[in-house]
Structure formats: C-alpha cells, structure tokens
C-alpha positions as CSV (number, residue, x, y, z in Angstrom):
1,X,0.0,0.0,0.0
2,X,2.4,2.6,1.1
3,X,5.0,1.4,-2.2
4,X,1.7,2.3,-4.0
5,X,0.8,5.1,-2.8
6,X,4.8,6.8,-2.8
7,X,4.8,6.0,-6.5
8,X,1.5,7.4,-7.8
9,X,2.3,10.3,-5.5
10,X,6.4,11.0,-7.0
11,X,4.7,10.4,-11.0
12,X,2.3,13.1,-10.2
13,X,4.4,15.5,-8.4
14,X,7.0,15.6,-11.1
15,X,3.9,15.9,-13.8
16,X,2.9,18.7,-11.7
17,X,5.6,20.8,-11.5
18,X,6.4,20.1,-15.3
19,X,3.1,21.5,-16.0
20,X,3.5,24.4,-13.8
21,X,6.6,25.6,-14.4
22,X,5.6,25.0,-18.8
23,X,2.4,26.8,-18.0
24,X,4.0,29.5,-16.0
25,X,6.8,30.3,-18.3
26,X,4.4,30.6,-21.4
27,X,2.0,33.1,-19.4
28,X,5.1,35.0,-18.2
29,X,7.0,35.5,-21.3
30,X,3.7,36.4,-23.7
31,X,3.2,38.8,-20.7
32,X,7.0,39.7,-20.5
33,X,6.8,40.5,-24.1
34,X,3.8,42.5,-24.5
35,X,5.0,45.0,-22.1
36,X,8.8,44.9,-22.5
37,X,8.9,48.7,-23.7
38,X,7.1,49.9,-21.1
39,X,9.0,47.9,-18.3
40,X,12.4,49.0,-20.2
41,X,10.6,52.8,-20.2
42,X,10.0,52.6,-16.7
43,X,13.8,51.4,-15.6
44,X,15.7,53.6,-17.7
45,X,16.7,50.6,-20.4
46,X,17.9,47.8,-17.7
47,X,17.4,44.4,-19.4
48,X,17.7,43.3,-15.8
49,X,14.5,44.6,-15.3
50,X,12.3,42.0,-17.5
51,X,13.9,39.7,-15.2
52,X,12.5,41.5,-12.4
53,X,9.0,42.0,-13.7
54,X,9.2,38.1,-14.5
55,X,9.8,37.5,-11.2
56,X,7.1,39.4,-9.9
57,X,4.4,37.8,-12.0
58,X,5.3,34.2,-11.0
59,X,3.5,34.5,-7.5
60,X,0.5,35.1,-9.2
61,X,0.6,32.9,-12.7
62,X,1.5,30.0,-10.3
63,X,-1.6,31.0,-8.0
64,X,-3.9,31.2,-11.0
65,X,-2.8,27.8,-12.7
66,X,-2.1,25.6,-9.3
67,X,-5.5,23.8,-9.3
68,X,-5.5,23.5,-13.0
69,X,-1.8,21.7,-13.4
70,X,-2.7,19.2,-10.0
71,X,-6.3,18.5,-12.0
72,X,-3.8,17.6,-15.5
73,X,-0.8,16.0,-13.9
74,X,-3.1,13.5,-12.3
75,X,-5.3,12.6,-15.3
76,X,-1.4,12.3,-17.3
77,X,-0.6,10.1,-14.3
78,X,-4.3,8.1,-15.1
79,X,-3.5,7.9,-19.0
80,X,-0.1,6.6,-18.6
81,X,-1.3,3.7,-16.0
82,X,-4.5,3.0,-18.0
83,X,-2.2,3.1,-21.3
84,X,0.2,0.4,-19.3
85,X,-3.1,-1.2,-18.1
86,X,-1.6,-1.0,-15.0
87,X,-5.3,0.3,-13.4
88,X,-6.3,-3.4,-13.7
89,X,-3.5,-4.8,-11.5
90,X,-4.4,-1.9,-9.4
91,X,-8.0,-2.8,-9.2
92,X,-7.6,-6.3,-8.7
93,X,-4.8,-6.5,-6.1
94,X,-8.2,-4.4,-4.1
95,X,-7.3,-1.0,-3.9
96,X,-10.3,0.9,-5.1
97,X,-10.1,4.6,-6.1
98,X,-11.6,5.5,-3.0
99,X,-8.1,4.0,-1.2
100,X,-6.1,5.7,-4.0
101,X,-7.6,8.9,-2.9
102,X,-6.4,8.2,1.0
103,X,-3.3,7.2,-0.2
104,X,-3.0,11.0,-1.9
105,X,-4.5,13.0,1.0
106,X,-0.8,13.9,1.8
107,X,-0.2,15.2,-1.3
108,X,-3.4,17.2,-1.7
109,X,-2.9,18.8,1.5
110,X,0.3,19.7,0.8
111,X,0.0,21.2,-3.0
112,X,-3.4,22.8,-1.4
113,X,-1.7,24.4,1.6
114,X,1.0,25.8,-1.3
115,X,-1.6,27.0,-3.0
116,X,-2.8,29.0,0.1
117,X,0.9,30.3,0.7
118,X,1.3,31.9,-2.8
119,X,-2.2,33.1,-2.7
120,X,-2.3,34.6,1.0
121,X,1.6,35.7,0.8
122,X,3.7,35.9,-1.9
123,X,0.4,37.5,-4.1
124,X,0.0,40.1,-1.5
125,X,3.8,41.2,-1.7
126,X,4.0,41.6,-5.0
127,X,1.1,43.8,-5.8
128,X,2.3,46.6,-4.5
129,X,5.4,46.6,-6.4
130,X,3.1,45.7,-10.0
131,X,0.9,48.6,-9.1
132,X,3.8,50.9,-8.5
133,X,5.5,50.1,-12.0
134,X,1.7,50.5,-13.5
135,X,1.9,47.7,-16.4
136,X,-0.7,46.1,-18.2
137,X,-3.9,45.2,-16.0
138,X,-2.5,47.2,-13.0
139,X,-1.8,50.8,-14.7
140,X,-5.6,49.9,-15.6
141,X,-6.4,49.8,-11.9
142,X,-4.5,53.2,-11.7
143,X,-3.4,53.0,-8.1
144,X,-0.1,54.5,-7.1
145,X,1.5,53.0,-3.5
146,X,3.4,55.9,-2.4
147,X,3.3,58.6,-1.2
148,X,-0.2,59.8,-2.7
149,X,-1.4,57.1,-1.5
150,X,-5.2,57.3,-0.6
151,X,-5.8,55.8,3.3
152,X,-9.5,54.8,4.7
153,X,-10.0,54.8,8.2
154,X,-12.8,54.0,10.2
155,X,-14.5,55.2,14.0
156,X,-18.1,53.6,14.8
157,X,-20.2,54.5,11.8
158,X,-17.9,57.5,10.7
159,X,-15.6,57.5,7.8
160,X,-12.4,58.7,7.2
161,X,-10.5,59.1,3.7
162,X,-6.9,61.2,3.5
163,X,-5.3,61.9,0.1
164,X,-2.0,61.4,2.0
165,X,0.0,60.2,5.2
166,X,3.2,60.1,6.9
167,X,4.4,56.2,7.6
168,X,2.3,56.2,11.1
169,X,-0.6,57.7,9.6
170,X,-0.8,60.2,12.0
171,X,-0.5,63.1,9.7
172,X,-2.8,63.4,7.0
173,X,-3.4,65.6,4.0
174,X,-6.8,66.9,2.2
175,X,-8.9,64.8,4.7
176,X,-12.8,63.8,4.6
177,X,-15.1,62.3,7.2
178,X,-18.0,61.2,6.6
179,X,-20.3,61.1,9.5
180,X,-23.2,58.5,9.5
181,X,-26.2,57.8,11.6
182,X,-26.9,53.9,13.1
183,X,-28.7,53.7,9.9
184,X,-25.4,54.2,7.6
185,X,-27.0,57.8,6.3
186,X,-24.6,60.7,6.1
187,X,-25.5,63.5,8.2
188,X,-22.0,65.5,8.2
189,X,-19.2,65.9,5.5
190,X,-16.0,66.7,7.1
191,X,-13.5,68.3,4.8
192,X,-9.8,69.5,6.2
193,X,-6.5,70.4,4.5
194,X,-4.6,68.8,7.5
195,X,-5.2,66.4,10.3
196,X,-3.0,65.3,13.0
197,X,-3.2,62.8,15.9
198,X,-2.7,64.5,19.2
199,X,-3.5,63.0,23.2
200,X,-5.5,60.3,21.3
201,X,-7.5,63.1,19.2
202,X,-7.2,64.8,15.4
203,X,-6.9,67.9,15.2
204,X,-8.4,69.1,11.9
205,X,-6.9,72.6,10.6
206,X,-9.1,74.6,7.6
207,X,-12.1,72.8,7.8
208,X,-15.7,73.0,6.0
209,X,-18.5,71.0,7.1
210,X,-21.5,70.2,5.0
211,X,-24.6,69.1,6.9
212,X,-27.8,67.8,5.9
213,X,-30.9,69.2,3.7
214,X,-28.7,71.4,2.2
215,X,-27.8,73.6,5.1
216,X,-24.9,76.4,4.9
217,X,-21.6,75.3,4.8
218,X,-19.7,75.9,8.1
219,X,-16.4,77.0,8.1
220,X,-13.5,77.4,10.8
221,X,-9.7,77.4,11.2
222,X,-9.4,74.3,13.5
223,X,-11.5,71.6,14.5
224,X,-11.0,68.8,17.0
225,X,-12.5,65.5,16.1
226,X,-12.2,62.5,19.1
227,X,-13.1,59.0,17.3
228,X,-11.1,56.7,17.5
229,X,-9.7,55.8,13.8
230,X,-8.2,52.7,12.8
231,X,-6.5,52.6,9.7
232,X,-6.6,50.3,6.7
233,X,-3.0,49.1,6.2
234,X,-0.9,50.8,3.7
235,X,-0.5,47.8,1.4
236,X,-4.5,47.1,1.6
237,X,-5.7,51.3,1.2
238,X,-7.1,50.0,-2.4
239,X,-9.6,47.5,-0.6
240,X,-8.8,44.9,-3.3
241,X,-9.5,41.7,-2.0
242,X,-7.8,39.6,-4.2
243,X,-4.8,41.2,-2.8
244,X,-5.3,41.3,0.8
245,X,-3.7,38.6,2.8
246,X,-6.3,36.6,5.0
247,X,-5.2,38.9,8.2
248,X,-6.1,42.1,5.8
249,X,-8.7,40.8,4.8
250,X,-10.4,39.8,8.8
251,X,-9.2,43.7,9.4
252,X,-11.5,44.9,6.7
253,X,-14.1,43.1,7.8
254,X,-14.0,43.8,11.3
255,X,-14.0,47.7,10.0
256,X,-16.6,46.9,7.7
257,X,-14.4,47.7,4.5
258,X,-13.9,51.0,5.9
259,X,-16.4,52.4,3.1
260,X,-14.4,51.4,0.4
261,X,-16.7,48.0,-0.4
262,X,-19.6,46.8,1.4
263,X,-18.1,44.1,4.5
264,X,-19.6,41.1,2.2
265,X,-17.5,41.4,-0.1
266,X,-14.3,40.6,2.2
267,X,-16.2,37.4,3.8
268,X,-16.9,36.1,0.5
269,X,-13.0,36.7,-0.4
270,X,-12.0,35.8,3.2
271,X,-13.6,32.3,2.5
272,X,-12.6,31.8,-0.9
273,X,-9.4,32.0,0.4
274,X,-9.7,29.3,2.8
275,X,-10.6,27.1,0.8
276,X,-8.0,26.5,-1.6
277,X,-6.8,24.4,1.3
278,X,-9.2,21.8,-0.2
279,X,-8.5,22.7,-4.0
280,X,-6.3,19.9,-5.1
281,X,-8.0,17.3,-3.2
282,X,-11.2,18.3,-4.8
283,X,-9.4,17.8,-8.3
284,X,-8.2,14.7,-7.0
285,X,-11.6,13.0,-6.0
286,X,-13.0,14.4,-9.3
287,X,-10.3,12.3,-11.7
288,X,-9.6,9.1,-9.8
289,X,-12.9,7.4,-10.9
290,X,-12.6,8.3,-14.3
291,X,-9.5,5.5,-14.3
292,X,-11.9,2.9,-13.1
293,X,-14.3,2.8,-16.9
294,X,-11.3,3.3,-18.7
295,X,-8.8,0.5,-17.0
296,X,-7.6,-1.0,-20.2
297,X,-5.8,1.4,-22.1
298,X,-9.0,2.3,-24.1
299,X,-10.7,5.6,-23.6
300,X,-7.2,7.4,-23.6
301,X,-8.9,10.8,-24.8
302,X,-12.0,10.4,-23.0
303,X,-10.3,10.1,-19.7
304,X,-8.5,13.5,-20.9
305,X,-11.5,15.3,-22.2
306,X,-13.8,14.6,-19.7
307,X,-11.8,15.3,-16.8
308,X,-10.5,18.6,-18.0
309,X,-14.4,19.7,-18.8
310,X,-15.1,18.8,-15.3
311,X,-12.1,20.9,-14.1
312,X,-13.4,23.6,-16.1
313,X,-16.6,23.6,-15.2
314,X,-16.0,24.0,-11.5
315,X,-13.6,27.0,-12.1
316,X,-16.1,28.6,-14.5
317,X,-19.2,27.8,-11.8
318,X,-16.6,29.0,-8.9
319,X,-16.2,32.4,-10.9
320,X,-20.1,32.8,-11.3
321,X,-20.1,31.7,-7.3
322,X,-17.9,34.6,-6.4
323,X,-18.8,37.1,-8.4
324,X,-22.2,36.3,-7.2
325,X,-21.2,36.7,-3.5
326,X,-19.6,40.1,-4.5
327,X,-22.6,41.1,-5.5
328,X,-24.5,40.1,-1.9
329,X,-27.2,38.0,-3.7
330,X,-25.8,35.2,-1.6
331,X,-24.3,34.7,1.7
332,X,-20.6,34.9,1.5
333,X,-19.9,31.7,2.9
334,X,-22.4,30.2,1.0
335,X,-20.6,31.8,-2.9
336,X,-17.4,30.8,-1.8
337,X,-18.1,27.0,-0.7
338,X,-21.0,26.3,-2.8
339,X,-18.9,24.9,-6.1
340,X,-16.7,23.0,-3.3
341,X,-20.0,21.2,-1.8
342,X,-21.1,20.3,-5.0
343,X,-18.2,19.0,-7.2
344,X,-17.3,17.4,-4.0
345,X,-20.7,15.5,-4.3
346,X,-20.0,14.6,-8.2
347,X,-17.2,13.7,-6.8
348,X,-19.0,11.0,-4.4
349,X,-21.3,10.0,-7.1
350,X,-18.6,9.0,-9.1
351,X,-16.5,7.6,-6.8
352,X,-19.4,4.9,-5.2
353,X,-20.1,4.7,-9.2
354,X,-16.2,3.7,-9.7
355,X,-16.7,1.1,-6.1
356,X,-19.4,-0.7,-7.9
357,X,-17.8,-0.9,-11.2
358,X,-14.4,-2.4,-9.9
C-alpha cells in the first residue's frame, strides 16, 4: 500500500511541476513580451529589469494555474497507467479509487496548503510593487503605492478618507469624514487640509462642514475631532481583496471595509481564500474514478476530455459563485463554498459509481 501510494504520488508531483513551471513560463514570457517597452521605459533601459518584472508575475501565474496543473498531472498520471493497463493490476490487487484517494490525501494537503501560501503571501507582496511600475492590467487599476497614496480609516459608523500620510498615519493631507447615523446615512461631511493625531484626538486645521438638507456650509480654522480611527493598512488602502492577505482581509471586515466596499465582499473573499486548502483534493476526488471505466488502455482521450471539462466547469461555476457573492445576492460563505459542496458531491457520485464498477 504505502510502495503504491509513494509511486503514484512522485509520478504526479513531477507531472505537476512540469506543468506548472511550462504553463507558468508561457503566461510570463507572452506577458514579458507585450510589455517589455514599457518595463524597459520605466527602468531607464535595464534588461535586468524584464527579469524582475518576470519575477514578480510568478506569485500570481502559479496561484492562477495551481488547481489546473494538479487536475492535468493526475489525469497524465491516469492515462499513462491505464495506457500500461496498470489500473487493472491496481483494481484487482483491491485498492479501489476511494483508497487511491487516501493514499494521496498527503499530497493534496500539501500542494493545497501551497496554494494557500502563494495566494495569501507571496500574491499580496508583490502587488504593491506591480501597481507601483503600473503595467498592463494594474496601470488599468490606476493605483499608485506611495506617497499619494489614498488611506481609509474607520471610528463607529464614521468615515475617514486622507489623500495622503506620513508612515504612522498620523499626519494626514486633504482629509474627509463622513459622519453616518446607526442607519449608515450621512449626516455631516468633514472636509480638512490637514489632520494630525494628538492625546488620542485629530486635530483638523481649515475645515468645512457640509450638513444635511442642504444647510450652509460651516467654516472654521481648526477643529478637534475625538473618534477613535483605525487605519486600513498601507499595502491594503485599495480595498482589493484579491490582494489582501487573509489577516487584511479579517481587518476589513472587522471595520466593515472602511467604506471602500460593502463588509460582504471581504467574507466572501476571506472564505474563498480558505478554501484553496481543499482545492487539489477536490481535483483529485474528481479524476480518480474516471481510471476505473477506462482500466484498459482504451478511452485514452475520453479520460483526458472529460476530466478537464469537469475541471473547467468547477472553475467557470466557482467564478459565477464569487462574483455572485460580491454582489450580496448570496451569503458569503455560502458563494465561496458552494462549487466546493457540489463537485465534492460529483465527486462521491462518481467515486461509489467507480466502487461498484471495480
């Protein structure tokens, strides 16, 4: 059992990372070459620089293509053993798929967990320097992590947003509070130059405030405002989710996404996230029964074709899901896990389907 299980799990690591690293490399260099003028532009000519920005798309090609190269590398492990014919020996020596599966929980925690680690770390890091070089589908975004950078606090139901900051953020430039009842309605518009933290209170120097039902305008020199702000952190200020880290992403919701997007929208991200712990054993669970009808080295490109259109399928349901949750039609936990729950119950189907067959 465990000679078994150590040799289908080495043929499909090594197909996995040949996948990866052959997807990986394609994305990057058609990226790589698309912008190379602008990266060169941006760094004064260094060729060292492609290098760079090469480096800092491979968090997030390997992120986007994980699931997909575990799903492939196990159906190639699949073709080659039903091309040997080798399924039947594994059949009949009374290992079913279901044991196969135990014998690769290992591995799919592991390349799951991974999966988390780039997405949760490595993504996170590297944003900041993408949006600060402003290529391709982040100058679209047209953030700038700087100095001019925007920052979103939060006190009870009041909001806070600051063109700019010092490091501590407890100087701020061209500042707006927005003051809101229980209900979430603006009653007061806040509007300062500066703002600095003093004894635990802002200070607020040339200040307008706009009321309600189209009141005058009120205007003074200083103003001293006493709630308590927190502050999004600096790497977070664009309220992206997809590049928050899970931590950033808890702080967000905590502060219910300091007004930049509603709170939902971070829980539905916050659980996506979570579970790509379960991604690869999900693929897993979805292939392994396909081996079972096609055991004799027949079927060779239906074991391929329908196994990819069942990986596609849950990534193109699992888009719908999320964008869905986004959108607060559905609960958040409910968007992010829903595709899980169900191709994990195809998954069943098949695999007591497979049981009975073999």
């Amino acid at each position: 059992m465990k000679t078994i299980g150590w040799m289908l799990t080495r043929m499909i690591i090594l197909r996995f990372f040949m996948i990866l690293f052959g997807i990986c490399t394609f994305f990057i260099t058609l990226d790589v070459f698309t912008y190379a003028d602008d990266v060169l532009a941006i760094n004064n000519g260094e060729l060292s620089s492609l290098g760079r920005y090469a480096l800092l798309l491979l968090p997030g090609a390997a992120s986007t293509f994980m699931a997909l190269c575990v799903l492939l590398s196990l159906l190639l492990t699949l073709i080659e053993l039903s091309y040997r014919s080798e399924t039947v020996a594994l059949w009949a020596s009374g290992i079913p798929p279901l044991k196969v599966l135990i014998m690769l929980l290992p591995l799919g925690a592991l390349l799951g967990g991974i999966h988390f680690l780039i997405n949760d770390q490595a993504v996170t890091k590297v944003a900041p320097l993408l949006h600060a070089w402003g290529i391709g589908d982040y100058g679209k975004k047209q953030l700038k992590i700087g100095e001019q950078d925007p920052i979103w606090m939060r006190a009870g139901n009041d909001i806070l947003r600051a063109a700019d900051s010092n490091a501590k953020a407890t100087e701020l430039e061209n500042v707006i509070i927005f003051r809101r009842d229980e209900a979430g309605i603006l009653i007061e518009q806040i509007m300062a130059k500066k703002a600095a933290l003093t004894n635990g209170r802002w200070e607020l120097s040339d200040v307008v405030i706009y009321y309600q039902k189209n009141l005058l305008p009120n205007r003074v020199k200083t103003f001293i405002y006493s709630g308590s702000m927190r502050p999004a952190a600096a790497g977070a200020r664009s309220g992206d989710p997809e590049e928050m880290s899970l931590n950033d992403l808890e702080y967000f919701i905590v502060n219910s996404g300091f007004g930049i997007r509603p709170a939902h929208v971070y829980e539905t991200w916050w659980h996506k996230r979570v579970s790509l712990l379960l991604s690869s054993i999900l693929m897993m669970a979805l292939c392994l029964p396909l081996a079972v009808r096609y055991r004799r080295g027949g079927g060779i490109s239906l074991i391929l074709g329908i196994g990819v259109a069942i990986g596609f399928g849950f990534f193109i349901f699992d888009g719908i899901s999320l964008t869905v949750g986004e959108l607060g039609i559905v609960p958040p936990w409910m968007a992010a896990w829903t595709p899980v729950l169900v191709f994990a119950g195809l998954a069943a189907t098949l695999m007591l389907r497979a049981e009975t067959v073999s």
